[in-house]
Residue frames as qw, qx, qy, qz and C-alpha x, y, z in Angstrom:
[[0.000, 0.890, 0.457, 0.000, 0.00, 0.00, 0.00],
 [0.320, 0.304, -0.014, 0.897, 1.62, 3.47, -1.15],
 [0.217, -0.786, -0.445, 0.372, 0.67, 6.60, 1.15],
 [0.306, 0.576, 0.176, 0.737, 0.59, 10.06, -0.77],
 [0.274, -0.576, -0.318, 0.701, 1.49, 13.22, 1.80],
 [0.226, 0.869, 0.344, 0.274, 1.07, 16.53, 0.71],
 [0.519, -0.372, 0.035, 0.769, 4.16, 18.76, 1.36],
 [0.122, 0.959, 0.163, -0.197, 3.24, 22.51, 1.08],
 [0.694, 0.347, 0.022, 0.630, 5.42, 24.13, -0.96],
 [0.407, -0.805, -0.265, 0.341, 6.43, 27.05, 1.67],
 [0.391, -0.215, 0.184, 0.876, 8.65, 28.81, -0.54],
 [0.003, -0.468, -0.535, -0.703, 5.41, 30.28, -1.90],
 [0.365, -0.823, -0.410, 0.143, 4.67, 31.98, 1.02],
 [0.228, 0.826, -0.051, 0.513, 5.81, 35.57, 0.64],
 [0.639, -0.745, 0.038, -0.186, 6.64, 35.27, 4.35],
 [0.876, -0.392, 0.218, 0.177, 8.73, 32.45, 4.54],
 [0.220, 0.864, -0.452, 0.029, 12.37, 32.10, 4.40],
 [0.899, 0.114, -0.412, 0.098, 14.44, 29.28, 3.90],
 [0.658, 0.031, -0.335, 0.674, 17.52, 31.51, 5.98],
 [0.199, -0.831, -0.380, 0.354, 17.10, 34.59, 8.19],
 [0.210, -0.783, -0.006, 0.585, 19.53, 36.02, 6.92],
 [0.183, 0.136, 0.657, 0.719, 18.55, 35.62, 3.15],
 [0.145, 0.660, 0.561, -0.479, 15.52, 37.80, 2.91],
 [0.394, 0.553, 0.169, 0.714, 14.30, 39.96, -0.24],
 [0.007, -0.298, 0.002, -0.954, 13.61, 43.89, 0.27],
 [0.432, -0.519, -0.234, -0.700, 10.19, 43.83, 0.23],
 [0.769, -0.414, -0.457, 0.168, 9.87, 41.25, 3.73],
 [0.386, 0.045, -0.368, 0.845, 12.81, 43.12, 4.94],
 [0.148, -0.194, -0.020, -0.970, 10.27, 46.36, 4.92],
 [0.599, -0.438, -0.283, -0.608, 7.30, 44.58, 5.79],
 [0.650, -0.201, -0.598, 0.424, 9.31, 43.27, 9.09],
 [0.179, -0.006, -0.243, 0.953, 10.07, 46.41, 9.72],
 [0.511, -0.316, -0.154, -0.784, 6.49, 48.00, 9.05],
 [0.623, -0.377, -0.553, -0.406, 5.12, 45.16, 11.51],
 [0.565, 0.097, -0.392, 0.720, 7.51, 45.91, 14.01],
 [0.008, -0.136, 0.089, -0.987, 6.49, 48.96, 14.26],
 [0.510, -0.325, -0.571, -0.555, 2.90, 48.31, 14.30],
 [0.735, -0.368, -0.538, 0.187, 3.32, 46.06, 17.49],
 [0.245, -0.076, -0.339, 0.905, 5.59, 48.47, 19.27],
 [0.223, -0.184, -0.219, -0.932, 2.30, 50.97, 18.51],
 [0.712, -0.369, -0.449, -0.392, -0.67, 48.63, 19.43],
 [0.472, -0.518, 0.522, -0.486, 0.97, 47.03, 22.52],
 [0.835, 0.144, 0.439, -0.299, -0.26, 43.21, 21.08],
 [0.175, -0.090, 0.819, 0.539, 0.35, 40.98, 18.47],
 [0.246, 0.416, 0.863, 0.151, -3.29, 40.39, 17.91],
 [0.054, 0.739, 0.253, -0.623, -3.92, 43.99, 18.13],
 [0.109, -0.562, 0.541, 0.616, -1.24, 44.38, 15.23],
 [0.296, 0.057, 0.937, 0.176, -2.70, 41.50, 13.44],
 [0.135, 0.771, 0.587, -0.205, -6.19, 43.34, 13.50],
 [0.010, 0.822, -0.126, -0.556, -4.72, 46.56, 12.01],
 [0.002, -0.369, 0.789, 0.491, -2.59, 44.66, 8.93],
 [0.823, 0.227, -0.075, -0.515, -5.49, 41.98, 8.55],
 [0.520, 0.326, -0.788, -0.045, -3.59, 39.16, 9.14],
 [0.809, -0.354, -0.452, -0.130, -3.45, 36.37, 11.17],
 [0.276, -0.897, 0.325, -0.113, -1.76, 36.87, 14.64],
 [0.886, -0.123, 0.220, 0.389, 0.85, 33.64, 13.83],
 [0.670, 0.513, 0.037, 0.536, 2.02, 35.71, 10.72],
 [0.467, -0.869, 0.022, -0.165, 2.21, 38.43, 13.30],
 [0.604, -0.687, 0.403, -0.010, 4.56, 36.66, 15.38],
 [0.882, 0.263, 0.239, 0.309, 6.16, 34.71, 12.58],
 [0.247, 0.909, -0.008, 0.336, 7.74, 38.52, 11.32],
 [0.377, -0.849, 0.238, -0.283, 8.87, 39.35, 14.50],
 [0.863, -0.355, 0.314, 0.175, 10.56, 36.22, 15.15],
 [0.778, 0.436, 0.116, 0.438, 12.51, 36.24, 11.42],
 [0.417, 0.788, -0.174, 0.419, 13.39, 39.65, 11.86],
 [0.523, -0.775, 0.353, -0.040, 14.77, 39.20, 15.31],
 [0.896, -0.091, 0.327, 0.287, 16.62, 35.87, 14.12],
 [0.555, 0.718, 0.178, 0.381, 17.83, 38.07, 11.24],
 [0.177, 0.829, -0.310, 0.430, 19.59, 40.98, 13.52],
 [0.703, 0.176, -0.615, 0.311, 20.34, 38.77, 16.05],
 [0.132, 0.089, -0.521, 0.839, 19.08, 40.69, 18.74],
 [0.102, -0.504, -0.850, 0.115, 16.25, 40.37, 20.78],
 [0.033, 0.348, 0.220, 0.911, 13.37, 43.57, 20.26],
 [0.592, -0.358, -0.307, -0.654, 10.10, 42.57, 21.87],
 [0.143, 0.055, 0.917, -0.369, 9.51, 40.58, 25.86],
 [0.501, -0.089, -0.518, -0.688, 6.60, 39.32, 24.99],
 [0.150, 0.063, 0.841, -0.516, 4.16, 37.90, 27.93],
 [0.046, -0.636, -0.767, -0.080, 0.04, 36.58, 28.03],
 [0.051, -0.866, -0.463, 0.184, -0.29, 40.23, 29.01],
 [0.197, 0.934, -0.015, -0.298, 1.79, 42.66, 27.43],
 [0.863, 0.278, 0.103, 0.408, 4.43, 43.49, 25.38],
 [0.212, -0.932, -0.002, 0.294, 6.97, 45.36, 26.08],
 [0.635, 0.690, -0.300, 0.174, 10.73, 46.93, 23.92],
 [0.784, -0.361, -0.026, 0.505, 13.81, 45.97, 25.14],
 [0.239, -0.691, 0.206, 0.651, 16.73, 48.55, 25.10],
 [0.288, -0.040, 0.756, 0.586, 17.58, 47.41, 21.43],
 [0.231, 0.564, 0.780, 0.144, 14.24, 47.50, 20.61],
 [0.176, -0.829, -0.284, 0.449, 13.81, 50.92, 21.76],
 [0.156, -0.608, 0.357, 0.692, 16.57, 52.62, 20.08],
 [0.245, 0.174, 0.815, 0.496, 15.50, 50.25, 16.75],
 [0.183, 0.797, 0.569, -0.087, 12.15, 51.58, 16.83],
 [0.058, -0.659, 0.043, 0.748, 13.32, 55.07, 16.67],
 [0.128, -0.345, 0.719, 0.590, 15.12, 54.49, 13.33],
 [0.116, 0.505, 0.819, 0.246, 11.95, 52.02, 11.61],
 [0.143, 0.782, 0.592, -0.132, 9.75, 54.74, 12.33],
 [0.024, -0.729, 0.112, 0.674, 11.96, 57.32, 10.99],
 [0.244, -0.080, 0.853, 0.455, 12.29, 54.78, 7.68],
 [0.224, 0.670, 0.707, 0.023, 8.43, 54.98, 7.41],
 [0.030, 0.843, 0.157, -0.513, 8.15, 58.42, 7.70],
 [0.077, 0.557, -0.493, -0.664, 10.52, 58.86, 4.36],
 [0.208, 0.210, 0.863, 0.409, 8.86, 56.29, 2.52],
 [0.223, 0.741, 0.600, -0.203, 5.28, 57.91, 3.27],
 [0.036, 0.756, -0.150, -0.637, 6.94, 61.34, 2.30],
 [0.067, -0.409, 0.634, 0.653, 8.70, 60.24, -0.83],
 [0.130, 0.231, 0.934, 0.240, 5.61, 58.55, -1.62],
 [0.022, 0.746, 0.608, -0.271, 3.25, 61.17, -1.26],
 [0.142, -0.599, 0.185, 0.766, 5.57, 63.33, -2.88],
 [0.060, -0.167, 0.798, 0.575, 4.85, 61.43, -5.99],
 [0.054, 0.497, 0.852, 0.159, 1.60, 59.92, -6.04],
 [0.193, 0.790, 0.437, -0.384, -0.32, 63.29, -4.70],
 [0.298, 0.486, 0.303, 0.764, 1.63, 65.48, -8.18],
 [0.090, -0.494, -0.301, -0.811, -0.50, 68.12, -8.28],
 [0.594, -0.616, -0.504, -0.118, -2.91, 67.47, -5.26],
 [0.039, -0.618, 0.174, -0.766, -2.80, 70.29, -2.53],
 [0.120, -0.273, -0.794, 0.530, -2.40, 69.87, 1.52],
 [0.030, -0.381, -0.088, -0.920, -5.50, 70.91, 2.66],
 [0.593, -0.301, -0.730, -0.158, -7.88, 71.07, 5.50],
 [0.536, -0.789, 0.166, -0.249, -7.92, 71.42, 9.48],
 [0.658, 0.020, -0.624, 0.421, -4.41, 70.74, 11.50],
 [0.245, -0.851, -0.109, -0.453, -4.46, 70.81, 14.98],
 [0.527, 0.494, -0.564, 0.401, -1.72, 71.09, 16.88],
 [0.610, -0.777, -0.083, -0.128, -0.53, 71.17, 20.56],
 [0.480, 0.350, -0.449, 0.667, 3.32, 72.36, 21.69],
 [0.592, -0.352, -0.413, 0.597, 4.35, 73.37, 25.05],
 [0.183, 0.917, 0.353, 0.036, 3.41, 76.88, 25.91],
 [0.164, -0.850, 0.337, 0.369, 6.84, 78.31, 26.13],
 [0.498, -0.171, 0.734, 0.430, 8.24, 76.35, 23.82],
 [0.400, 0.678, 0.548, 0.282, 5.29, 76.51, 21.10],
 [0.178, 0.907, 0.300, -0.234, 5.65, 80.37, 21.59],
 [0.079, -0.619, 0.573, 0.531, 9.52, 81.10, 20.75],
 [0.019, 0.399, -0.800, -0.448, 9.50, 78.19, 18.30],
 [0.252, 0.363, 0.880, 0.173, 5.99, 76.61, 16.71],
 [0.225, 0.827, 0.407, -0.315, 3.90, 79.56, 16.62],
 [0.078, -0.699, 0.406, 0.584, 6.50, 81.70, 14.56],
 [0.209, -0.123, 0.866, 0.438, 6.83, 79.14, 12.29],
 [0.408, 0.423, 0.763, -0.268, 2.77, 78.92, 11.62],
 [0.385, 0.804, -0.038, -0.452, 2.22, 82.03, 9.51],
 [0.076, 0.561, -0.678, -0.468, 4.92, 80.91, 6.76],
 [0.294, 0.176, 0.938, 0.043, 3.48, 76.89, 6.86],
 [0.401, 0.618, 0.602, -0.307, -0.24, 78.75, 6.11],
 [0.354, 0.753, -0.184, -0.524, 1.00, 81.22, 2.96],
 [0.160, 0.456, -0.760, -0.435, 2.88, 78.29, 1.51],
 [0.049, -0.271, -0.928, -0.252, -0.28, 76.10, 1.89],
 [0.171, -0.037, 0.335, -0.926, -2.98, 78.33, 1.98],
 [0.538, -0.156, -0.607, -0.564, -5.54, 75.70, 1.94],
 [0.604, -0.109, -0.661, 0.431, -4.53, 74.70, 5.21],
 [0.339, -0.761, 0.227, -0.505, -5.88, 76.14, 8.74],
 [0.717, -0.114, -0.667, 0.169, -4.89, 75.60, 11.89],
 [0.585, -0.713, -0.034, -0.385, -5.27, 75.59, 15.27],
 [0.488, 0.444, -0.527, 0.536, -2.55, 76.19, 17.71],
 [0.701, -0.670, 0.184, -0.158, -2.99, 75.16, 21.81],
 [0.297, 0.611, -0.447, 0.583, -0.55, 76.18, 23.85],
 [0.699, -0.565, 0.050, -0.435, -0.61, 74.14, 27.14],
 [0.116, -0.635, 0.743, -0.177, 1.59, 72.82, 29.68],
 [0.559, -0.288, 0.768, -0.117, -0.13, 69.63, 29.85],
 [0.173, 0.006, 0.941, 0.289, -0.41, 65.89, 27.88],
 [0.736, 0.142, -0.102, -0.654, -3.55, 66.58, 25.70],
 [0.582, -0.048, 0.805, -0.103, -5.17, 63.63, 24.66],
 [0.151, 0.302, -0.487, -0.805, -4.82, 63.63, 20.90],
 [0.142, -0.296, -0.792, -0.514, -7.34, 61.11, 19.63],
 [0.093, -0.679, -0.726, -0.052, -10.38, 61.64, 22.05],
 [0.127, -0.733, -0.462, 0.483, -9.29, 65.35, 21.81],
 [0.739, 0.618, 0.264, 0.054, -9.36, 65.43, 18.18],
 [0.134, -0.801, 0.445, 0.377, -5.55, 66.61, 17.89],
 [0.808, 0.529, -0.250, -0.076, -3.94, 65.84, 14.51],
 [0.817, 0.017, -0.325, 0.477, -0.52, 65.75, 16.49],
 [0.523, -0.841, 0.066, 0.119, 1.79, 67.37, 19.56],
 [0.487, 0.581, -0.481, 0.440, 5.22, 68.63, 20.17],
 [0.800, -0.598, 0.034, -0.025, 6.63, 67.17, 23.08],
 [0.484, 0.618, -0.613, 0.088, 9.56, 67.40, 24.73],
 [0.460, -0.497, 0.605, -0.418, 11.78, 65.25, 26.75],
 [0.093, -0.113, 0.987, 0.063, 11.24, 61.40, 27.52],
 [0.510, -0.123, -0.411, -0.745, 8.17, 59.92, 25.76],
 [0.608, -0.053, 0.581, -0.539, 5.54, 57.97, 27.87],
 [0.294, 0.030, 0.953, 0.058, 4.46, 54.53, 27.02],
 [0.595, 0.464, 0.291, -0.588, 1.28, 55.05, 24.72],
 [0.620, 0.416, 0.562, 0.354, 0.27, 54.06, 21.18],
 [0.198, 0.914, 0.035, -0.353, 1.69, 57.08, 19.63],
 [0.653, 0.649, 0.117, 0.373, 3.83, 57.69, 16.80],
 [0.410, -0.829, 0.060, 0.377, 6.92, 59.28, 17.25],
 [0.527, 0.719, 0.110, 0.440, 8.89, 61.57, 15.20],
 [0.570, -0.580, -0.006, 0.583, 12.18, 63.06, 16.74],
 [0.400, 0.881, -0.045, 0.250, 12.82, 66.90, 15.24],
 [0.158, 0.825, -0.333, 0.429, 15.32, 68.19, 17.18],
 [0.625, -0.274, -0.584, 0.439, 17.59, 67.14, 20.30],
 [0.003, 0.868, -0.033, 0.496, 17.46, 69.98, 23.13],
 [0.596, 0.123, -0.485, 0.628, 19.93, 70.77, 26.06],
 [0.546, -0.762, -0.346, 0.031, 20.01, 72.03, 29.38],
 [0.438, 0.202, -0.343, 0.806, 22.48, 74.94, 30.77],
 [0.446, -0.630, -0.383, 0.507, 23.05, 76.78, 33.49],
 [0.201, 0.617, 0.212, 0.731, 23.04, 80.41, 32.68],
 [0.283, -0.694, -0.257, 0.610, 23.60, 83.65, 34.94],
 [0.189, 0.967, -0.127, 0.116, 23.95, 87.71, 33.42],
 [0.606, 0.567, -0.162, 0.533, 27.05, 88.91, 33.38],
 [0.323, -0.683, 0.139, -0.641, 26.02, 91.53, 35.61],
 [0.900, -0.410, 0.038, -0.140, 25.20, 88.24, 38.52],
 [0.950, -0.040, -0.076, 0.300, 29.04, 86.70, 37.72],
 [0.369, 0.409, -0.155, 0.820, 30.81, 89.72, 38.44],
 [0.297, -0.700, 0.314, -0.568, 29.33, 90.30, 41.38],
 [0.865, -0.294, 0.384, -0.135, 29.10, 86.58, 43.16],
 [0.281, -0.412, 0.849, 0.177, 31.77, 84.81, 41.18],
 [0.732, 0.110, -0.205, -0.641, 31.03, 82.00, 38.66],
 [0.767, -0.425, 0.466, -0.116, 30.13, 78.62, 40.47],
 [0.346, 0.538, -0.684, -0.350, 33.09, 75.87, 39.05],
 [0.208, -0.066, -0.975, -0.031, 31.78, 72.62, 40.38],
 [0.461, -0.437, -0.752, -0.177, 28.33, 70.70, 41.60],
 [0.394, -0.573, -0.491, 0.525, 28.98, 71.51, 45.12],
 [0.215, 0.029, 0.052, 0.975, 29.59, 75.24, 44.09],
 [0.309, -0.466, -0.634, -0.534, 25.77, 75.74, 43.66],
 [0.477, -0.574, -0.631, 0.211, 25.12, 75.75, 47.11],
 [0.169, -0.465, -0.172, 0.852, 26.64, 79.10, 47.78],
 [0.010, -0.137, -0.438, -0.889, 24.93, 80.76, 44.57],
 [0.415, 0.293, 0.568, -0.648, 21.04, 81.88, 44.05],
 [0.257, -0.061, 0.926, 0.271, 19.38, 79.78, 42.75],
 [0.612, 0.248, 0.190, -0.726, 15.84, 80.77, 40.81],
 [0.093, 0.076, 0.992, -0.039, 13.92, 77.14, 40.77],
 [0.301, -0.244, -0.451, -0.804, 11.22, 76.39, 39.93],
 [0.458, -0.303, 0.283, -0.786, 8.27, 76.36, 42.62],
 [0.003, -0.023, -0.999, -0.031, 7.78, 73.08, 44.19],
 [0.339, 0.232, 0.650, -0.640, 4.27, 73.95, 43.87],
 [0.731, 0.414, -0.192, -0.507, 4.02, 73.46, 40.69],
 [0.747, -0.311, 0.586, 0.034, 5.47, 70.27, 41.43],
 [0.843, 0.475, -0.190, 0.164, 8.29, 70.13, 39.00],
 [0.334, -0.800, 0.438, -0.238, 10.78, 70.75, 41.63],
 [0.981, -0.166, -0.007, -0.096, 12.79, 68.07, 40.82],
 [0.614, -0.624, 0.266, 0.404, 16.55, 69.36, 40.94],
 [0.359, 0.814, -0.170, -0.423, 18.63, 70.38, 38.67],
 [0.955, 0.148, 0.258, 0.000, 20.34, 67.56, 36.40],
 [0.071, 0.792, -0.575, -0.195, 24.01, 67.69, 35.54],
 [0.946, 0.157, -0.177, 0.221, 26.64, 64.02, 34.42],
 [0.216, -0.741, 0.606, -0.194, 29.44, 63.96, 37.16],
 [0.325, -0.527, 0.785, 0.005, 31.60, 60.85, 36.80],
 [0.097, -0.119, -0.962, -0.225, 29.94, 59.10, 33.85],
 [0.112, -0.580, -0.806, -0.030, 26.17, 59.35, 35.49],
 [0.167, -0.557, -0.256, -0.772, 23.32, 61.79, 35.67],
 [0.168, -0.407, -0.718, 0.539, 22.46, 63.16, 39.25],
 [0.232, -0.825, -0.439, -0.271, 19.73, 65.62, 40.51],
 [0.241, 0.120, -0.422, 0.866, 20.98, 68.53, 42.19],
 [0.093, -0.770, -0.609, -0.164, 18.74, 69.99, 44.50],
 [0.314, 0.393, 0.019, 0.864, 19.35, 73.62, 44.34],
 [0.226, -0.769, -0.576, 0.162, 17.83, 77.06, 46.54],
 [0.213, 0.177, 0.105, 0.955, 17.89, 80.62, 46.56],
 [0.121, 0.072, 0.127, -0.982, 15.67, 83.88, 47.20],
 [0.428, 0.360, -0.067, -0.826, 13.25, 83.72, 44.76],
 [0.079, -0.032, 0.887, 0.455, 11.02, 81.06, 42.91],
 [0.474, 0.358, -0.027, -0.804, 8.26, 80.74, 40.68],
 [0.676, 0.187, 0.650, -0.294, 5.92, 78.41, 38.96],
 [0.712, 0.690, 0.131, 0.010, 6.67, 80.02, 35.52],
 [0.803, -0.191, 0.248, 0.507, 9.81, 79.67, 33.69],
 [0.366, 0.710, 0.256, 0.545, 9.41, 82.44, 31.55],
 [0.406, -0.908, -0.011, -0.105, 9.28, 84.45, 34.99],
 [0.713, -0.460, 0.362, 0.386, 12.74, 82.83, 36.41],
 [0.646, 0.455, 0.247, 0.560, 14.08, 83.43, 32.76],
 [0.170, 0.654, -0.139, 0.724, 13.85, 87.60, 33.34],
 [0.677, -0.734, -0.024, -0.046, 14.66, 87.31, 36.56],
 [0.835, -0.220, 0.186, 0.468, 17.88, 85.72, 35.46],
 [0.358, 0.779, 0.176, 0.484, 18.01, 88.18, 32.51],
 [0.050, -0.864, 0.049, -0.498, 18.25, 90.72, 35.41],
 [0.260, 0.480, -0.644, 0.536, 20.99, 89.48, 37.59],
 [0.578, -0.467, 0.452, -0.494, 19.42, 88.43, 40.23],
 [0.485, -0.512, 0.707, 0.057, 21.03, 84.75, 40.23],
 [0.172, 0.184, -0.819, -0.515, 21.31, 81.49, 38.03],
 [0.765, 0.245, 0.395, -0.445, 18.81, 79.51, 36.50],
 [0.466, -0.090, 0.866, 0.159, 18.78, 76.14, 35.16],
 [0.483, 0.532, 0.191, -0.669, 17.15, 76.54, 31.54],
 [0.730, 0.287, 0.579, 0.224, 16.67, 74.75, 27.95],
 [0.215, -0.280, 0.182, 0.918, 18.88, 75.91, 25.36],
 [0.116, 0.578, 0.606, 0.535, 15.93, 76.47, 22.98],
 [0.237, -0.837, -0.466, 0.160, 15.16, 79.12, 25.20],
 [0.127, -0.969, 0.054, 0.205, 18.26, 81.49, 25.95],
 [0.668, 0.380, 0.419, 0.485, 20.50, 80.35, 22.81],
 [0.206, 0.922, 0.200, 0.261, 19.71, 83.45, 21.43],
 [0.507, -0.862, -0.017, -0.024, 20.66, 85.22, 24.46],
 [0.770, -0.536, 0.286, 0.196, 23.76, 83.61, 25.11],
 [0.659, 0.334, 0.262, 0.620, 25.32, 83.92, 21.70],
 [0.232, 0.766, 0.155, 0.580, 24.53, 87.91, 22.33],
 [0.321, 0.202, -0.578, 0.722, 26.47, 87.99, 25.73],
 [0.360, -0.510, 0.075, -0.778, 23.26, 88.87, 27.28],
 [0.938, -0.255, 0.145, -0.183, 23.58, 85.39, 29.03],
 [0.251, 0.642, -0.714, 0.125, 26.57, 83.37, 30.01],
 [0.922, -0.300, -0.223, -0.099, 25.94, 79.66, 30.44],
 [0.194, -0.609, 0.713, -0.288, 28.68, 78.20, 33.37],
 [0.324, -0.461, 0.825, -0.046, 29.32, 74.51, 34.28],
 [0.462, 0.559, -0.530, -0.440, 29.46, 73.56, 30.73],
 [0.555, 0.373, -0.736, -0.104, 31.16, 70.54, 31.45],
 [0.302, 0.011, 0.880, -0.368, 28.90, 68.86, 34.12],
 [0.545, 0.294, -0.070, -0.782, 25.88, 69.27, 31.48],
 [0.700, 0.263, 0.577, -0.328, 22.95, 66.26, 31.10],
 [0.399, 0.206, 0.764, 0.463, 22.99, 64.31, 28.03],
 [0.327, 0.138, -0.187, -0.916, 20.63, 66.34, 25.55],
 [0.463, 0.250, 0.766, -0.370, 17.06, 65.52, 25.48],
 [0.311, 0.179, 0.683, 0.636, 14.73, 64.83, 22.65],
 [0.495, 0.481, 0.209, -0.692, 11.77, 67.19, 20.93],
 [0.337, 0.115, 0.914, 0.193, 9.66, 64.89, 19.68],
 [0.446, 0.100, -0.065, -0.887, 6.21, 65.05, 17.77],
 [0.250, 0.118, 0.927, -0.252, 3.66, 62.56, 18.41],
 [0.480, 0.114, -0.269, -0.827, 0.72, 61.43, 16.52],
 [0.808, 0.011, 0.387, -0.445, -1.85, 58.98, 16.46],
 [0.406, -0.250, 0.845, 0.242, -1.32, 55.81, 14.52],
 [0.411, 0.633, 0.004, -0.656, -2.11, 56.18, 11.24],
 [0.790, 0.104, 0.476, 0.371, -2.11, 53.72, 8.00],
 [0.370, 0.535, 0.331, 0.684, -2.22, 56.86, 5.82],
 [0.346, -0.428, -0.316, 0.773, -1.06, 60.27, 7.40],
 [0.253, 0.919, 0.175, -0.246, -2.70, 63.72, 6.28],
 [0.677, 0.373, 0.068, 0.631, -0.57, 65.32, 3.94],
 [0.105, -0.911, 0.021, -0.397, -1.32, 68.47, 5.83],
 [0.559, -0.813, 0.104, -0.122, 0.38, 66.76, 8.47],
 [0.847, 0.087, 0.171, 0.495, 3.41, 65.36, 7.08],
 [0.344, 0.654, 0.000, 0.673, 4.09, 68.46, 5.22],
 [0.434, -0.863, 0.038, -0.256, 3.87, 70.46, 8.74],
 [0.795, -0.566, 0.189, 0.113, 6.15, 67.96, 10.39],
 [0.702, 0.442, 0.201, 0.520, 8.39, 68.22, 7.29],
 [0.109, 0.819, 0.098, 0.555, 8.41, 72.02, 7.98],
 [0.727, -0.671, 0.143, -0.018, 9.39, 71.54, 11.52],
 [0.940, -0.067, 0.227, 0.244, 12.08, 69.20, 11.00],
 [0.587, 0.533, 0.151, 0.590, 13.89, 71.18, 8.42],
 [0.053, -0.909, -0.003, -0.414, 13.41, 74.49, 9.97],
 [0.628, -0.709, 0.305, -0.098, 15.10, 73.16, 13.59],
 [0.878, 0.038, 0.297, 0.373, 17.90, 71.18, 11.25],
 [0.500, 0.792, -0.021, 0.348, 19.00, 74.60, 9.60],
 [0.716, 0.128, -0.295, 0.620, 22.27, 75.59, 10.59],
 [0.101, 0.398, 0.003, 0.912, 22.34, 78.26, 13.30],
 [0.181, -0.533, -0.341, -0.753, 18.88, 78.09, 14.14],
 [0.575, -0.611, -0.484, 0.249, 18.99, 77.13, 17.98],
 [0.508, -0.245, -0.096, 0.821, 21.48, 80.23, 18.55]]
């Protein structure tokens, strides 16, 4: 008696790979796009439910493309998922890969076809005012199909149930299903007048702080959380103290403006300043890694063009030479 099996032929699965680390293009990209997906949803089956597939092929991706860089992207548990360091720092990069495909694809396919519509934004209010709002009027004359709506607030809108197209944020990003999109990197210095370091001295180490005045911010607005410098390899928290504090930083900025002591501040802020002597930053060389300024958006299979082209306009504008100073 002869028995006939059936042996799938599995090289006809667009998926499969004989070797990890033979793979064409397109898989390569659609590892990466599912990658990303998961890192976004939180789930495989979530991710699965967004592509239309099945959650194995899901987890089939994820597994090649880990076997493929050899490093491990995703803990995966019955109840969440979470990035590993690698993963983390990969993600960045994939989601900056999308972002230029969508662009270079949208650059082509819309031709002719005009952004247009509602964008609505949300930036930090000191931040949005020196360096999103400026920028608005020029975005609207060079699409003038385009409005938009600029809120200026200190705290975490909630972009989808509070119909935001997308946020500037800075700093570390919170766990969430958002998109991220890293414009710019920003720094922290210490900064005093002239006028303040010629009369008290200027401070040369960590410990030097203590004798200086310090204008903190108000632990009542409970960000009082010290000032952050990198002494010996690692980031500490100084906690600092002085005369005078306040709840707004814009306040402690012309406070510092006017000599009355130092203040811990972001260079997007007193750049300017400091390139025109009207500010003099001081222990330079205890300064915090540089943080990031991000924009965040909802997860999207097919972004506005209004809002690409915005974040396009961002990006470029904070990448021109010069333009923090």
């Amino acid at each position: 008696m002869i028995f006939y099996f059936h042996i799938p032929n599995l090289t006809r699965d667009p998926h499969f790979c004989a070797s990890p680390r033979r793979v064409s293009s397109m898989d390569r990209f659609k590892q990466i796009e599912t990658f990303a997906t998961v890192a976004a949803k939180g789930s495989l089956s979530a991710a699965a439910l967004a592509e239309g597939v099945a959650p194995a092929i899901i987890g089939r991706r994820i597994d090649a493309l880990e076997e493929r860089l050899g490093a491990k992207l995703l803990v995966r548990t019955t109840r969440k998922i979470t990035l590993t360091f690698e993963g983390s720092a990969f993600l960045e990069d994939c989601q900056r890969i999308l972002h230029d495909m969508q662009n270079a694809e949208a650059s082509v396919s819309a031709g002719g076809v005009k952004a247009s519509g509602h964008l609505q934004l949300s930036a930090p209010a000191g931040f949005g005012r020196r360096h999103v709002a400026p920028l608005v009027p020029a975005f609207t004359v060079a699409h003038p199909d385009v409005s938009i709506t600029l809120d200026l607030s200190d705290r975490l809108v909630d972009l989808v149930n509070e119909g935001f197209d997308c946020a500037v944020r800075l700093g570390e990003l919170p766990d969430s299903s958002l998109v991220s999109l890293k414009l710019a990197e920003n720094r922290r210095v210490c900064v005093a007048s002239p006028a303040y370091l010629s009369r008290r001295g200027a401070p040369h180490s960590l410990a030097d702080l203590a004798r200086h005045n310090c204008l903190a911010l108000g632990a009542s607005a409970n960000q009082q959380r010290g000032w952050m410098f990198q002494q010996d390899g690692k980031v500490v928290s100084i906690k600092v103290s002085g005369t005078m504090e306040c709840s707004d930083g814009a306040v402690l900025h012309e406070w510092c403006l006017a000599g009355h002591g130092l203040a811990w501040r972001s260079w997007w802020e007193v750049g300017a300043e400091i390139a025109a002597g009207r500010l003099v930053s001081v222990l330079d060389e205890f300064a915090a890694p540089p943080i990031g300024i991000h924009a965040v958006f909802p997860q999207r299979r097919h972004l506005p063009l209004r809002v690409r082209l915005f974040l396009d306009f961002l990006k470029h504008t904070y990448g021109e030479p010069g333009y923090w100073d």
